[in-house]
DRENLUMVEX-207037 format. One line per 4 residues: their letters; for each residue x, y, z of C-alpha. Coordinates in steps of 0.5 Angstrom, whole numbers, m for minus. Example, Ala and Ser with C-alpha at 12.3 -4.5 7.8 and 13.67 -1.06 7.14 Angstrom:
<nukols>
as = 25,m9,16  27,m2,14
</nukols>
This chain:
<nukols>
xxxx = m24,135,111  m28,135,105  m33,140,104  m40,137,104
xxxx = m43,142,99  m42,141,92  m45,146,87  m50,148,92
xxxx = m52,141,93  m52,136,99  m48,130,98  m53,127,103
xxxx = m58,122,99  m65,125,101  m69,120,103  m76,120,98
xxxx = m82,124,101  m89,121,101  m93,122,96  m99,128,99
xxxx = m106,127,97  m108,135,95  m114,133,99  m109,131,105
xxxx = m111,137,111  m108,135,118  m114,133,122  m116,139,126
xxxx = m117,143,121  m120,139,116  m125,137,121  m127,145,123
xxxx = m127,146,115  m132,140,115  m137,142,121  m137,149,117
xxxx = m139,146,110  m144,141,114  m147,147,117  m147,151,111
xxxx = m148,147,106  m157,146,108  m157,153,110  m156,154,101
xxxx = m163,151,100  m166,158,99  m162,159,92  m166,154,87
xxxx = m164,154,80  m171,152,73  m166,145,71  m171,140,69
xxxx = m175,141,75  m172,144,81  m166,144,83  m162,147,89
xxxx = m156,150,91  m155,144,97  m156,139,92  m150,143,87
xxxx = m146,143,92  m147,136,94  m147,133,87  m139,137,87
xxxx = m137,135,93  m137,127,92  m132,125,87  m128,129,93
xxxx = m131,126,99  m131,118,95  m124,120,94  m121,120,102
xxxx = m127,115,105  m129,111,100  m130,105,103  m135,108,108
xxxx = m141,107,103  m140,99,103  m141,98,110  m148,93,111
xxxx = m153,99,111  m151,105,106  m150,99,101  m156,97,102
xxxx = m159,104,101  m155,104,95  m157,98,93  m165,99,93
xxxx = m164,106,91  m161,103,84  m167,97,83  m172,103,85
xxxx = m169,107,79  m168,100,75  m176,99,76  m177,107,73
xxxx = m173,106,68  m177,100,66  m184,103,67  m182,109,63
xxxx = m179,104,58  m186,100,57  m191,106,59  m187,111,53
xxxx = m186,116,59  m186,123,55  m179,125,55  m179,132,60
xxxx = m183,128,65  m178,120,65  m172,125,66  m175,128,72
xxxx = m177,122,75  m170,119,74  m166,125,76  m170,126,83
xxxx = m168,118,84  m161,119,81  m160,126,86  m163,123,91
xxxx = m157,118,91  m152,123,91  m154,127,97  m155,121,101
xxxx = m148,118,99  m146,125,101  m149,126,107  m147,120,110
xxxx = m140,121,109  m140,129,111  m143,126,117  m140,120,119
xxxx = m140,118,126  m140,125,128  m146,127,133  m145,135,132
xxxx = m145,133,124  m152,131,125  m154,137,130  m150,142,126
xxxx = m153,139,119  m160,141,122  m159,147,125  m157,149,117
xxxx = m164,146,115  m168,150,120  m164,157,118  m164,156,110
xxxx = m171,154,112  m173,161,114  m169,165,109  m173,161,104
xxxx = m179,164,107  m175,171,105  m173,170,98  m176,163,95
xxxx = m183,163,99  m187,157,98  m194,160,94  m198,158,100
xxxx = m193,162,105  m197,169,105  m204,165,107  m200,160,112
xxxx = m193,163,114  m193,159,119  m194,151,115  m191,153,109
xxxx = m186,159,112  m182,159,119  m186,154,123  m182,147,121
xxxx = m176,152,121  m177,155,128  m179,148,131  m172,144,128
xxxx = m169,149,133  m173,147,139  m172,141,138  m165,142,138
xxxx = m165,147,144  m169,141,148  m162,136,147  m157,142,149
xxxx = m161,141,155  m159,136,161  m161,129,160  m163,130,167
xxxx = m166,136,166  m172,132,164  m178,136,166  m175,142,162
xxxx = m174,138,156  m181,135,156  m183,143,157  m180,145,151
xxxx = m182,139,147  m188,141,150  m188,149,147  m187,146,140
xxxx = m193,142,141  m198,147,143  m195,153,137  m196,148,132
xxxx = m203,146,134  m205,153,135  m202,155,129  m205,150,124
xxxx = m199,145,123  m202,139,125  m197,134,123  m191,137,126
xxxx = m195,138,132  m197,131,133  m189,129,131  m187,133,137
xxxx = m193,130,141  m190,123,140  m183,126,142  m185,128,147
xxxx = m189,122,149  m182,117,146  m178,122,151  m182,120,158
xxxx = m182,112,156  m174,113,155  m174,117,162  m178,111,165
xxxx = m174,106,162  m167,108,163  m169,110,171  m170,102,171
xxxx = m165,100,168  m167,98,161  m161,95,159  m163,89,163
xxxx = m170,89,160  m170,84,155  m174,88,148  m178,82,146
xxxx = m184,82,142  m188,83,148  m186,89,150  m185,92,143
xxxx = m192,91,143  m194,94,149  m190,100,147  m193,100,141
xxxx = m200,100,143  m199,106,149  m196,110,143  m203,108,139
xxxx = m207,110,146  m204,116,146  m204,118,140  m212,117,139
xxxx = m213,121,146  m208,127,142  m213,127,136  m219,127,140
xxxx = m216,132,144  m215,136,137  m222,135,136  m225,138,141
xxxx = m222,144,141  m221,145,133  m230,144,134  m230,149,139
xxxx = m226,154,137  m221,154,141  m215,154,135  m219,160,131
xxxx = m225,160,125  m220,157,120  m218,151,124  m226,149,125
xxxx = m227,150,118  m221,145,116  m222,140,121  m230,140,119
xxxx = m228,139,112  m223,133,114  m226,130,119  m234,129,118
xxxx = m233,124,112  m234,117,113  m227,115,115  m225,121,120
xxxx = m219,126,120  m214,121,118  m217,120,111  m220,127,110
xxxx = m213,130,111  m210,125,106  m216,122,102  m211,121,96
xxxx = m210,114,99  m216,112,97  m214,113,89  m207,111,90
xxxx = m208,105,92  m214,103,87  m208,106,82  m203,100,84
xxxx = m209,95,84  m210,97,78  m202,96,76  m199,93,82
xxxx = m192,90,79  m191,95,72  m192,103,75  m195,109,71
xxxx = m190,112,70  m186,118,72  m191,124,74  m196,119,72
xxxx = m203,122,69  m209,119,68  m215,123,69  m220,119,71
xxxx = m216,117,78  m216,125,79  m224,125,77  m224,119,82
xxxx = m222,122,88  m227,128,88  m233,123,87  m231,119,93
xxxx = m230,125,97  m237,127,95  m239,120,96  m236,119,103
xxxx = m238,126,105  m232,129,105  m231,136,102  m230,135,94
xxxx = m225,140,92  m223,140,84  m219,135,80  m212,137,79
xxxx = m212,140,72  m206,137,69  m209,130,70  m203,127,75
xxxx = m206,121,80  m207,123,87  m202,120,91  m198,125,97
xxxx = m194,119,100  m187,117,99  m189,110,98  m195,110,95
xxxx = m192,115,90  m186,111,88  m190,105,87  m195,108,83
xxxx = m190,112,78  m185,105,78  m189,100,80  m186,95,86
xxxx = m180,96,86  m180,103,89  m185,101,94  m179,96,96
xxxx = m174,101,97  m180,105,102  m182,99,105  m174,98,107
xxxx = m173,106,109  m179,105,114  m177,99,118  m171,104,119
xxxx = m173,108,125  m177,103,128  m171,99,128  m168,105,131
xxxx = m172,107,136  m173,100,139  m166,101,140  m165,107,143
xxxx = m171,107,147  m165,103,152  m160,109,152  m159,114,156
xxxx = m157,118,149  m157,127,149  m160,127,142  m166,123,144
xxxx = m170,129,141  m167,130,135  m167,123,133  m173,121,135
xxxx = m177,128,133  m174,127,125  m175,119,126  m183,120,126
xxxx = m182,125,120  m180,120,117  m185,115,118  m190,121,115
xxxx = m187,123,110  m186,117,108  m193,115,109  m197,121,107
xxxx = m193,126,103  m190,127,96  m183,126,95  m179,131,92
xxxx = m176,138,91  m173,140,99  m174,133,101  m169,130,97
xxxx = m164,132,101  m169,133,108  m171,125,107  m164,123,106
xxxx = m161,126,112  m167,123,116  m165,116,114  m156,117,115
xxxx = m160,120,123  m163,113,124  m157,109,121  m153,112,126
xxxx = m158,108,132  m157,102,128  m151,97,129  m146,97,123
xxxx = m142,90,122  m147,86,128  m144,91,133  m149,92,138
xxxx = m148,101,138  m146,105,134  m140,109,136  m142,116,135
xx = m137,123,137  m137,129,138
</nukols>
């Protein structure tokens, strides 16, 4: 018999071995690897680094962790929704360039107005890879945003965290964990959800966080429709434009009885001297609480009369906007405050805030991103779904944010996360729901 080693050698012909990605981990372990980086990943918020503007550790991370997570999934990015994202985030850019193009926008401040669309892009692109179809992604992703929140007050603290430390420090934190805590609980445990909703509403109302208590007061509001619905059967219920309109008009009523309810207290010193002071300031002027709380719409909107198509460009300065703005507070009996003393005209929306700096192009993208979580919660307001909470408490916020904050730093990472949770409501390819595991 012939010795079938020759030379230390096989004479058996090996059959050539498939090519291995270095990224190619088995299964299991690639997904715990995942879920720790997920939850990791937000919790680095605190680290914050001067580069242009501000940049933060999640953002480092995101940006290097792309190319690696377009190289396994890169066709997840070209389903209908995400690709429109993606599409609209390029013709806001387009528009800023163009702005800053034709308003000769100074070089320091063009490049931090790109940079915040550009990074914006990333992390979406990012997170909605790292978190695709895995509901734990999406819980595990909040709970790292709430720590990294709460370390942020401890070493990089926000400047007005020492007078307020529960608005500007633990309280947003602290509130994302009881809105998780309320989907560890039994959907048919509803009293229990609806308490511990309820708990968030009552520690940020007398705590001062009036915004954060009016988006839980709207959750838990969403919670008991959804309870009434699924009890009758709500996939049976047409949602015809009918009933979006009722629904949309008991969300209207409940939330004017939630604001004459804060107002009573704050009048009557209920919530401490501070809040009596503040809700005098904001809510005794012509246009009520709303305006007084947010009155910069009053100029940015006279900002985009003036420019509706072309913006003002990237951190957009004009003083007689700002000196604007404290003549009509004046005028309509509202607290007048000073004019910011770099110039920058006054915004604190997403949407107005984009549509000042680049002009119609930027309120398009806002105006697409807001439609997202009406569409969703429409949807899910039929489904007896475990996250109900989370996803609609961070759908809400970003209907707020967009409407009535300013667009930057934390929130462009925090933003982008709101809007891959409202996708995951949506169907993708005409599908009636998402598919969603743990």
């Amino acid at each position: 018999m012939q010795n079938s080693i020759n030379y230390g050698h096989t004479e058996q012909i090996i059959s050539p071995q498939r090519y291995r990605s270095p990224f190619d981990i088995p299964g299991a372990i690639r997904d715990r690897f995942v879920d720790m980086l997920v939850i990791s990943i937000p919790i680095m918020r605190f680290v914050e680094f001067k580069i242009v503007g501000r940049l933060f550790l999640t953002e480092i991370i995101l940006i290097c962790l792309l190319p690696i997570l377009l190289f396994n999934n890169r066709t997840l990015l070209t389903t209908p929704l995400p690709k429109m994202m993606i599409l609209l985030l390029s013709v806001w850019l387009v528009g800023q360039i163009a702005t800053d193009l034709i308003r000769h926008t100074p070089f320091a401040d063009f490049m931090r107005g790109w940079a915040k669309i550009g990074i914006t892009l990333i992390n979406f692109s990012a997170l909605y890879i790292l978190t695709f179809g895995k509901r734990r992604r999406i819980v595990l992703f909040a709970i790292g945003l709430a720590l990294g929140g709460i370390l942020c007050y401890y070493f990089n603290p926000n400047i007005y965290a020492e007078d307020y430390p529960w608005k500007f420090g633990v309280g947003e934190s602290l509130t994302w964990l009881l809105i998780i805590l309320a989907c560890g609980v039994k959907v048919r445990w509803f009293f229990l959800r609806i308490s511990i909703i309820s708990f968030a509403i009552a520690v940020n109302l007398y705590l001062g966080f009036r915004s954060y208590a009016g988006i839980c007061f709207l959750t838990a509001t969403y919670v008991f429709f959804q309870r009434l619905w699924v009890l009758k059967d709500a996939k049976k219920i047409n949602l015809s434009l009918k009933n979006l309109v009722v629904i949309g008009l008991a969300f209207f009523f409940t939330s004017f009885i939630f604001l004459k309810t804060y107002g009573y207290m704050a009048q009557q010193g209920m919530l401490g001297e501070k809040a009596r002071q503040i809700y005098e300031q904001q809510a005794h002027g012509a246009l009520g609480l709303l305006i007084g709380g947010r009155s910069e719409i009053l100029v940015s909107i006279h900002a985009i009369i003036d420019s509706p198509i072309i913006g003002h460009g990237s951190w957009a300065k004009d003083y007689r906007y700002a000196d604007t703005l404290v003549y009509l507070k004046r005028v309509l009996g509202y607290y007048p405050g000073q004019s910011n003393e770099l110039g920058l005209i006054p915004t604190h929306s997403h949407l107005f805030g984009a549509w000042v700096e680049a002009g119609i192009l930027g309120a398009v993208f806002w105006i697409w991103v807001l439609s997202l979580p009406i569409r969703g919660m429409a949807m899910l307001i039929r489904i007896k779904e475990v996250l109900t909470p989370l996803f609609v408490f961070f759908g809400f916020l970003l209907i707020w944010h967009v409407l009535f904050s300013p667009f930057g730093a934390e929130l462009r990472f925090i933003i982008p996360y709101c809007i891959v949770v409202m996708m995951r409501l949506l169907p993708p390819r005409g599908k009636r729901t998402q598919q969603l595991k743990w």
